[in-house]
C-alpha positions as CSV (number, residue, x, y, z in Angstrom):
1,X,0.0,0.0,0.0
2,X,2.8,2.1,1.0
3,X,5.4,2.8,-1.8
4,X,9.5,3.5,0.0
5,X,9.5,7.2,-0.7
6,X,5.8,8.1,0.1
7,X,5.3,11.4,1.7
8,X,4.0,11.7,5.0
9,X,1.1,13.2,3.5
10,X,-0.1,10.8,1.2
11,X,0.4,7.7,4.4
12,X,-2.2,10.0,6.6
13,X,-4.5,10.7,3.8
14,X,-4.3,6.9,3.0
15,X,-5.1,6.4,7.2
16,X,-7.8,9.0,7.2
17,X,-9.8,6.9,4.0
18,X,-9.8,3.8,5.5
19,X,-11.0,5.3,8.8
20,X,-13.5,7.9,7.4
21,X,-15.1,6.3,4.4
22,X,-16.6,3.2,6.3
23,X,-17.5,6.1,9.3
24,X,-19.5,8.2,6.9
25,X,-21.1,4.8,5.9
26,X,-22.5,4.2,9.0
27,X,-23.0,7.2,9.9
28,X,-25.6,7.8,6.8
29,X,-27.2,4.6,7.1
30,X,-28.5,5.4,10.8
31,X,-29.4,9.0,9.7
32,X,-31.8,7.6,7.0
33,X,-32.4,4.8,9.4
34,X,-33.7,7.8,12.1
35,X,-35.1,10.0,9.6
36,X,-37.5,7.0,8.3
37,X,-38.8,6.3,11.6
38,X,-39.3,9.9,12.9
39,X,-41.5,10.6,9.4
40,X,-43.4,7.0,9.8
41,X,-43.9,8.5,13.5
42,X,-45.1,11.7,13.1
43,X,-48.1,10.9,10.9
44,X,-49.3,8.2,12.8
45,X,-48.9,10.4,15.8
46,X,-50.6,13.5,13.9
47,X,-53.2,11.0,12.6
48,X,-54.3,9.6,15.7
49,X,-54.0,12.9,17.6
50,X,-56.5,14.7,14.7
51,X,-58.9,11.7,15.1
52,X,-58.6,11.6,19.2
53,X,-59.9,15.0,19.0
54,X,-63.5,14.2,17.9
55,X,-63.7,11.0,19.9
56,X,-63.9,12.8,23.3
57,X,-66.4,15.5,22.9
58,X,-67.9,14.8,19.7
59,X,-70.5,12.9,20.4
60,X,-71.4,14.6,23.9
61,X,-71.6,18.1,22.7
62,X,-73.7,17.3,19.2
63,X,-75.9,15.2,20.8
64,X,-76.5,17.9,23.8
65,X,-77.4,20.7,21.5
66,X,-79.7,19.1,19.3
67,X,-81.8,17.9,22.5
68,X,-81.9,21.9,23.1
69,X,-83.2,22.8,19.9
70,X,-85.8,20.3,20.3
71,X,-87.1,20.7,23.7
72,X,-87.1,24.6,23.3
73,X,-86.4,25.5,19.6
74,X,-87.5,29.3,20.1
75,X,-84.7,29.9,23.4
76,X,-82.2,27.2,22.3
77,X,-79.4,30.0,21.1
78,X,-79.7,31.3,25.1
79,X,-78.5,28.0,26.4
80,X,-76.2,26.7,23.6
81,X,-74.4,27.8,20.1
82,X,-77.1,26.6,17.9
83,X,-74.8,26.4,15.0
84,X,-71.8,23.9,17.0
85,X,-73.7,20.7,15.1
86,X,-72.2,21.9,11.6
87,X,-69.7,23.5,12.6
88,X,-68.2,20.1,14.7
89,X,-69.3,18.4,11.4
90,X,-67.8,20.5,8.8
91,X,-64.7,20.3,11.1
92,X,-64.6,16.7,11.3
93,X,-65.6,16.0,7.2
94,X,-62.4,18.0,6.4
95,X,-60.1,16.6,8.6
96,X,-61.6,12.8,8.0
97,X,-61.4,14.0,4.0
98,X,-57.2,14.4,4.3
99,X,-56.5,11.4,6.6
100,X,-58.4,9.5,3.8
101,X,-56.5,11.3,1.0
102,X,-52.9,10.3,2.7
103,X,-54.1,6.9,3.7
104,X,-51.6,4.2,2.7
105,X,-53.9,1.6,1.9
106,X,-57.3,0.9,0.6
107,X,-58.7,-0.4,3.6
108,X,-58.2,2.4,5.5
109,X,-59.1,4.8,2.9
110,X,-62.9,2.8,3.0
111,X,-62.9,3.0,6.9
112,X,-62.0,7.0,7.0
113,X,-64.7,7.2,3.7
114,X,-67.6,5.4,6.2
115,X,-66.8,8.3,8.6
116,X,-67.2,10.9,6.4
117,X,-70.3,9.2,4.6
118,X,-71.9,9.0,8.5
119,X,-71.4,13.1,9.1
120,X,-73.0,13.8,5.7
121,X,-75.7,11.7,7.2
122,X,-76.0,13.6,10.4
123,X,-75.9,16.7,8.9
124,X,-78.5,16.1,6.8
125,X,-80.5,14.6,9.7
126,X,-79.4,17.8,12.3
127,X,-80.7,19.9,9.1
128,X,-84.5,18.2,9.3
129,X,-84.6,18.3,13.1
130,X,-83.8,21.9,13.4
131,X,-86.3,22.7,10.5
132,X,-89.0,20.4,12.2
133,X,-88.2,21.7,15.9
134,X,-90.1,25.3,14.6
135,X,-93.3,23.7,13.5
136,X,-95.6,23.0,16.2
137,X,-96.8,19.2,17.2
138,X,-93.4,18.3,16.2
139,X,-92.4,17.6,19.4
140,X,-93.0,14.1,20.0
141,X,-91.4,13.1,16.3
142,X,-88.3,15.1,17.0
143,X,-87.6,13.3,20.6
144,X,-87.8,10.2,18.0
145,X,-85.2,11.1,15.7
146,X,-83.2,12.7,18.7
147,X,-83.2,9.0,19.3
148,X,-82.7,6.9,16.8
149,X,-81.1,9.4,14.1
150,X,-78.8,11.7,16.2
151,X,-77.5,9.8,19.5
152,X,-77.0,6.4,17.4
153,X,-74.9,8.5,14.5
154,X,-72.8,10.2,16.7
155,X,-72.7,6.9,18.4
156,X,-71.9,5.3,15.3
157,X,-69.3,7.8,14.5
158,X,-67.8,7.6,17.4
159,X,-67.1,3.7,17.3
160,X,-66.0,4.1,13.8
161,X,-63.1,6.7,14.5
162,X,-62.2,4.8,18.3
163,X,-61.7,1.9,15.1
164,X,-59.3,4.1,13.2
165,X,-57.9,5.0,16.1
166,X,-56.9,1.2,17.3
167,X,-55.9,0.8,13.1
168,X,-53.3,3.6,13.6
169,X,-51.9,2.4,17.6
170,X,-51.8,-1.2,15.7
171,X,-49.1,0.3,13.1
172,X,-47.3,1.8,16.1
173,X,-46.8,-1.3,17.6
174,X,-46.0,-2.5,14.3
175,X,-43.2,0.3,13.6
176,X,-42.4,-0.5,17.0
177,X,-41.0,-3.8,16.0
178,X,-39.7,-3.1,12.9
179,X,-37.5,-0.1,14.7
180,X,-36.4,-2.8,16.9
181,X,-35.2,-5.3,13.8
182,X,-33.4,-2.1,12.4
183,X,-31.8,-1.0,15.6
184,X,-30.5,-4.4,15.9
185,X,-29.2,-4.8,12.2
186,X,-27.5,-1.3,12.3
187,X,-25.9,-2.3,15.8
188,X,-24.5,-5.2,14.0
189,X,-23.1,-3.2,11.4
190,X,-21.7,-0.9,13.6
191,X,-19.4,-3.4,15.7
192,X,-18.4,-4.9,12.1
193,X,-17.6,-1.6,11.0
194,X,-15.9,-0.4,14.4
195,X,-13.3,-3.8,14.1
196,X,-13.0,-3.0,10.8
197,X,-11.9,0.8,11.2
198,X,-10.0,0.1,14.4
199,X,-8.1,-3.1,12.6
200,X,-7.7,-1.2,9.6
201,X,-6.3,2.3,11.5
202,X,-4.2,0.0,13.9
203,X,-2.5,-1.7,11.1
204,X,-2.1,1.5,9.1
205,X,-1.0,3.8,12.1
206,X,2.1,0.8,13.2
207,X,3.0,0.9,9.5
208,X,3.6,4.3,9.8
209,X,5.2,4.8,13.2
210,X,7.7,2.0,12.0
211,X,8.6,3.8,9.2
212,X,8.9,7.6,10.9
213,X,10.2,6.5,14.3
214,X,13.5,6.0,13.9
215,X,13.9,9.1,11.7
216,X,12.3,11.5,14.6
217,X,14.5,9.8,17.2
218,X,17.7,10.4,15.3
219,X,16.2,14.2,14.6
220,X,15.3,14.5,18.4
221,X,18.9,13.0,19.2
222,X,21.0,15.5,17.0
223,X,18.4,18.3,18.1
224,X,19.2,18.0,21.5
225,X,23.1,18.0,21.1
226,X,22.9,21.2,18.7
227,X,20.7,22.7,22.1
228,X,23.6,22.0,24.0
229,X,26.0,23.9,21.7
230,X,27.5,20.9,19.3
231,X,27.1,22.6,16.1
232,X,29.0,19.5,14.7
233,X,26.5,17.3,14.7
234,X,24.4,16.2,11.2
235,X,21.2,14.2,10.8
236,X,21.6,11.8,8.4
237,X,20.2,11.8,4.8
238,X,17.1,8.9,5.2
239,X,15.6,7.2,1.6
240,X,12.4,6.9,3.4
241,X,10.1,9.6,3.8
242,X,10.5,12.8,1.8
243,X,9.7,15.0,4.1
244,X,11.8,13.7,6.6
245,X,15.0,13.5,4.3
246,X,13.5,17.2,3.5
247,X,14.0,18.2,7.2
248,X,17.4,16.5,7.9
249,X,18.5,18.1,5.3
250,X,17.4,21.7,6.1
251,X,18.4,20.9,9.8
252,X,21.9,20.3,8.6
253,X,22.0,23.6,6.8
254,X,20.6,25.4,10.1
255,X,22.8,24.0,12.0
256,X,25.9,24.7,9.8
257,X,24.7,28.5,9.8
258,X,23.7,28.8,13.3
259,X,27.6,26.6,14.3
260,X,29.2,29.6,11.7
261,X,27.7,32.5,13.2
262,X,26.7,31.8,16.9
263,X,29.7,32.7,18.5
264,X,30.4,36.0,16.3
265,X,27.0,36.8,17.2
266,X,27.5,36.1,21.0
267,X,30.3,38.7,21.1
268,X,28.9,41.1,19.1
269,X,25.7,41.6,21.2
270,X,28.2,41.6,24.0
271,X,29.8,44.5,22.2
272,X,26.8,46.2,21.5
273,X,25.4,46.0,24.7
274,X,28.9,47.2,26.5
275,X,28.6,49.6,23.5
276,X,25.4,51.1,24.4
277,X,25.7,51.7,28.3
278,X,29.0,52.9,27.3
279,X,28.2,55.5,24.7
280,X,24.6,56.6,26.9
281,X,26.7,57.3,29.9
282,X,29.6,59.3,28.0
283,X,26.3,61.1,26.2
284,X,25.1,62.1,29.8
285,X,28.3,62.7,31.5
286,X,29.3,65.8,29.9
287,X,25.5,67.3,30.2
288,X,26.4,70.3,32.7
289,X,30.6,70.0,32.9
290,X,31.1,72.7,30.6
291,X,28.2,75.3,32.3
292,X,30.1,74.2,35.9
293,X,33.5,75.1,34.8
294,X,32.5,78.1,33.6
295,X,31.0,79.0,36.8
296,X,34.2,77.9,38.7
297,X,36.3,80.4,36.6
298,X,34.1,83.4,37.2
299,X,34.5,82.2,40.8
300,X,37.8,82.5,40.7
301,X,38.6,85.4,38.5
302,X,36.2,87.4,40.9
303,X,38.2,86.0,44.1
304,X,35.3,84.0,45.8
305,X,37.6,81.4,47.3
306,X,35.4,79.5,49.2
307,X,33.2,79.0,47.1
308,X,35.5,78.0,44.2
309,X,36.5,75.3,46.9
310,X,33.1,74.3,47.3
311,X,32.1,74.0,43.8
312,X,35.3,71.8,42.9
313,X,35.2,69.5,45.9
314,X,31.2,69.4,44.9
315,X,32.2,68.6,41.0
316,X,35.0,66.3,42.7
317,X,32.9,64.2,44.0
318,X,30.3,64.4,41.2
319,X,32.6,62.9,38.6
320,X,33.9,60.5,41.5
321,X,30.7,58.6,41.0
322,X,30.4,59.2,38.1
323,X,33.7,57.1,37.1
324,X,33.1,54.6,39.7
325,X,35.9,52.4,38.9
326,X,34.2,51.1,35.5
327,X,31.4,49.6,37.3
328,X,27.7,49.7,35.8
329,X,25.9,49.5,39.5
330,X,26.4,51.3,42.3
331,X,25.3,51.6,45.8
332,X,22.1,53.6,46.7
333,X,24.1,55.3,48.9
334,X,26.9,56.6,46.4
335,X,23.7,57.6,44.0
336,X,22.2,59.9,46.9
337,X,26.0,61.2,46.8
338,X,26.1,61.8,43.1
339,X,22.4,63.7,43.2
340,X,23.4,65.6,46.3
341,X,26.9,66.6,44.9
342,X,25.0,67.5,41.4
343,X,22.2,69.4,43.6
344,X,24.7,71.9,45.5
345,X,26.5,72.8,42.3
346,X,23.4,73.5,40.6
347,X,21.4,75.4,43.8
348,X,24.5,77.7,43.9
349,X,24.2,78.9,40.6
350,X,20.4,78.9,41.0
351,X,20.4,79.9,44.1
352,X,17.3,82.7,43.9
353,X,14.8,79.7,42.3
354,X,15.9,76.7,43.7
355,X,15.5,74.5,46.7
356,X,15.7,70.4,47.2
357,X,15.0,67.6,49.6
358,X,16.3,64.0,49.4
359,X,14.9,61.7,51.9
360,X,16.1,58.2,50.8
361,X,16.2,56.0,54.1
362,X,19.4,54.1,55.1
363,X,18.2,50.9,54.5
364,X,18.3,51.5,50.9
365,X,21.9,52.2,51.1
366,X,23.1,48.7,50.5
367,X,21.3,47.6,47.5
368,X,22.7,48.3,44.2
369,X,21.7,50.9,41.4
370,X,22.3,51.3,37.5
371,X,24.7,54.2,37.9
372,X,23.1,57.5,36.4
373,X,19.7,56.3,37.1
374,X,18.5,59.1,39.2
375,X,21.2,62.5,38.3
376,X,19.4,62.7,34.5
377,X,15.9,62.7,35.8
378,X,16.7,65.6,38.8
379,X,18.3,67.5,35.7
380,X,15.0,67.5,34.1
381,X,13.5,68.8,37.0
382,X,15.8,71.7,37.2
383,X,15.9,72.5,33.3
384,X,12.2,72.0,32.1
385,X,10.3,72.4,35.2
386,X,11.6,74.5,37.7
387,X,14.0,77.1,35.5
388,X,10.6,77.6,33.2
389,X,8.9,78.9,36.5
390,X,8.7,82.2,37.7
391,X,9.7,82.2,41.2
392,X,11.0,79.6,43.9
393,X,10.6,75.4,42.8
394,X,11.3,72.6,45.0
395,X,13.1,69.4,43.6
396,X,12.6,66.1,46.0
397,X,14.1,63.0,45.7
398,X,12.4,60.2,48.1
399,X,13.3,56.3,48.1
400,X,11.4,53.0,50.1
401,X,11.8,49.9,50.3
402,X,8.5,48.1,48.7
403,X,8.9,44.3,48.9
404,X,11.1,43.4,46.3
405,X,11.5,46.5,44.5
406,X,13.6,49.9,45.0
407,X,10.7,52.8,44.4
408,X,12.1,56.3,43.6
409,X,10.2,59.6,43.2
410,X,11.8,62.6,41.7
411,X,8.6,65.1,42.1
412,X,9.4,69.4,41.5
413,X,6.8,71.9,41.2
414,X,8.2,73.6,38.2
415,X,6.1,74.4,34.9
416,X,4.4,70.8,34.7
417,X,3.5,69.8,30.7
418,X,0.5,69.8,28.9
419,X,-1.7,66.7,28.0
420,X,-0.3,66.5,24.5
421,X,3.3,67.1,25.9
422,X,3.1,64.3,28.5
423,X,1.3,61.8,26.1
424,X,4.6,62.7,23.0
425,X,7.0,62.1,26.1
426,X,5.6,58.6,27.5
427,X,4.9,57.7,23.8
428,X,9.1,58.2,23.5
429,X,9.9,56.0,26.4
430,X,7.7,53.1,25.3
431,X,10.0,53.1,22.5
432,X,7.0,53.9,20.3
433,X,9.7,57.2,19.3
434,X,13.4,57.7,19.0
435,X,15.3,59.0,21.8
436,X,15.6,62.4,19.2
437,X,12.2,63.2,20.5
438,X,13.2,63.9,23.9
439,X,13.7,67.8,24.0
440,X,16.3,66.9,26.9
441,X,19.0,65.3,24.8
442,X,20.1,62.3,26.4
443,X,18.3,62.4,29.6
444,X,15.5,61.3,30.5
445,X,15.2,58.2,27.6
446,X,18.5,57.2,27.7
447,X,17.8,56.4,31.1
448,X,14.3,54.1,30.0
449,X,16.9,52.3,27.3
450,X,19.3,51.8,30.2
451,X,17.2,50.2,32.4
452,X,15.1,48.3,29.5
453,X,18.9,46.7,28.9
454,X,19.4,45.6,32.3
455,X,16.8,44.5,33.8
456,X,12.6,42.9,33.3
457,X,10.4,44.5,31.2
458,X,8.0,44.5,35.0
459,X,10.8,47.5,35.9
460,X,11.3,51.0,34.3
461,X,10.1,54.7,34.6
462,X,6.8,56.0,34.4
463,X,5.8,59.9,34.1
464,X,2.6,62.2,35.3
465,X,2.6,66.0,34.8
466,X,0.4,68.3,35.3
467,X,0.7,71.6,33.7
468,X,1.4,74.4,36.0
469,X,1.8,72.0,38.9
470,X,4.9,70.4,38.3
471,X,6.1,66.7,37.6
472,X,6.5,63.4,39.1
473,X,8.6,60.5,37.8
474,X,8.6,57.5,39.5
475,X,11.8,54.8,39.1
476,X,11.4,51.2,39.7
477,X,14.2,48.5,39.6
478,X,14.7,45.1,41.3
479,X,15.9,45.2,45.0
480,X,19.2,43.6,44.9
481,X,21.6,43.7,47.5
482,X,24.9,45.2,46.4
483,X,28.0,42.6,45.2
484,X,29.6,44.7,42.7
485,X,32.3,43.0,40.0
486,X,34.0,44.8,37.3
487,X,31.3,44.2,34.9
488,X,28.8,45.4,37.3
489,X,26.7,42.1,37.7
């Protein structure tokens, strides 16, 4: 059945014929099997439910009304509907009139023809009683054929369809049995059609494992030694199935590639990460040296010692952190130094419109911090929030410990931004813009890209201004106790 280099395809197709076909058999065949019964069902139902009808209250409410019209013709319509008689029998003649003309065999057909033939009869005889029942001295004549025309037609009629009634619960009884015969035939059919799918699929199904086993198993085997880095390893070439010899193949190429490139790749994401951190910090770095040094030479040329002294130490220990040593992360602690050294330098040359506040608890101190995390962000404070308000601002830096997370607002109450302002910025840190939208150079995204490099996506920066209020970012990275290394991890 199976030819040596039959595709995969062709084997299933093959398995889902022999399965299906004799499925869909059966499955029509008890369909048909249902659908015949539930028709042959329904009419006798329908047939004997339209006949039931007029053998219940037929008889009693015919027979009732014409005894009104005869004892008192002239107040009859007070007590009863005079006109119930033909209307029952009109009713009944029609319906009696279609069972006869879907009747399925003669003799029933004659039966269902007697009953209508008996309510021609009564109506003609309801016709002469009501005619008689308004001539006077009738009386007597009409309690007659009350008797022996009305009471023993409707009597008649009565027995005739309780007949046609037992006729149609006979072929019940009858379908009954033959629904049983079928069920049992199509149950038969359906075992010998279950062994034969299940014998048929079993056979099919090993013949097909034998012949694809042993090519996944080598496939898994070679797989699971490239996983482990042995690029050398090659599945080998199969005449079987196509498209396994089709995969081995293409794994060996992949494989090939991936053993050629993986380790270039491996140090040059190395180098572009190193690249990245390197080339963000040495773009923030230099943000306000040159402004300082300026200041330290007016300082000086104007004689202000002390404060020349102040502002070097100050930048001294700014750039301290800054360096670092090399390293990436730094303590909490040495962060609050870098902020607080950046914060004097600036409040002295801003002395009339700014004032700060860092509250960062000494618990904090000894978990670790992507170095320039905090300095960019109380930068933007200063130069688009609180220099772009008239009068005194106030920058503050707080910290806490929340579970295990560092948490770090920088709030001022500078100019704030507008809606559209706000939604451009935090549109720029979800990466949704290029860091050339932020109007504070490197700054503020440079920081996002920073700590999108280092850390979960679950950690970052996110931003709420207010215009004419003042802003609030709010800093989130893992809480993890310092043990600092060259490289910073």
């Amino acid at each position: 059945m199976f030819r040596k280099n039959s595709s995969l395809n062709r084997r299933l197709n093959i398995l889902l014929l022999v399965c299906f076909v004799p499925f869909v058999f059966m499955t029509v065949y008890l369909l048909f099997m249902v659908y015949q019964f539930s028709e042959r069902y329904d009419v006798i139902v329908s047939n004997i439910t339209s006949a039931n009808s007029y053998n219940i209250h037929f008889k009693e409410d015919v027979d009732y009304t014409m005894y009104v019209i005869v004892v008192n013709s002239e107040r009859a319509s007070e007590f009863v509907d005079v006109n119930l008689p033909h209307e029952l029998i009109t009713e009944a003649r029609e319906v009696f009139q279609e069972l006869a003309r879907d009747a399925d065999s003669e003799s029933v057909k004659n039966q269902l023809g007697g009953i209508v033939r008996s309510l021609n009869t009564l109506e003609s005889r309801v016709e002469e009683i009501e005619h008689d029942a308004k001539v006077s001295g009738m009386y007597e004549t009409n309690l007659e054929r009350l008797d022996l025309n009305i009471r023993i037609l409707t009597e008649l009629i009565q027995e005739k369809i309780q007949d046609y009634i037992y006729h149609e619960a006979r072929k019940l009884e009858t379908l009954r049995q033959g629904v049983r015969a079928d069920v049992q035939t199509a149950l038969g059919l359906s075992i010998l059609i279950s062994v034969a799918i299940l014998t048929g699929g079993l056979f099919l199904s090993q013949r097909i494992k034998g012949s694809l086993t042993s090519g996944i198993w080598q496939l898994q085997l070679v797989t699971r030694k490239a996983g482990q880095g042995d690029f050398s390893v090659r599945a080998e070439l199969s005449d079987g199935d196509e498209e396994f010899s089709e995969l081995a193949e293409g794994f060996n190429q992949m494989v090939e590639r991936i053993g050629n490139l993986v380790e270039d790749i491996r140090v040059e994401q190395l180098n572009l990460r190193a690249m990245e951190q390197k080339l963000l910090q040495a773009q923030i770095n230099p943000h306000f040296l040159y402004n300082t040094l300026d200041t330290i030479i007016w300082l000086a040329e104007a004689g202000q010692k002390e404060q020349v002294i102040m502002m070097v130490s100050s930048l001294s220990d700014f750039f301290r952190t800054t360096l670092s040593g090399g390293r990436d992360y730094i303590t909490v602690k040495e962060e609050e130094s870098h902020i607080r050294s950046y914060l004097q330098i600036q409040q002295f040359r801003y002395q009339d419109i700014l004032e700060y506040e860092i509250d960062i608890p000494e618990e904090m101190y000894q978990y670790q911090i992507l170095k320039l995390t905090l300095q960019p962000i109380v930068e933007n404070a200063l130069y688009h929030g609180i220099k772009n308000k008239r009068g005194m601002g106030h920058i503050r830096v707080t910290g806490r410990l929340n579970s295990d997370r560092l948490v770090f607002l920088v709030q001022d109450d500078g100019l704030g931004m507008e809606e559209a302002r706000l939604r451009e910025v935090q549109e720029a840190m979800a990466c949704k813009k290029s860091a050339s939208a932020d109007p504070s150079g490197f700054g503020l995204l440079n920081v996002v890209q920073r700590i999108r490099l280092n850390y979960d996506s679950d950690f970052g920066i996110r931003i709420s201004s207010k215009y004419g209020q003042g802003t609030e970012v709010r800093v989130e990275i893992p809480a993890i106790k310092t043990k600092i290394t060259k490289s910073g991890k």
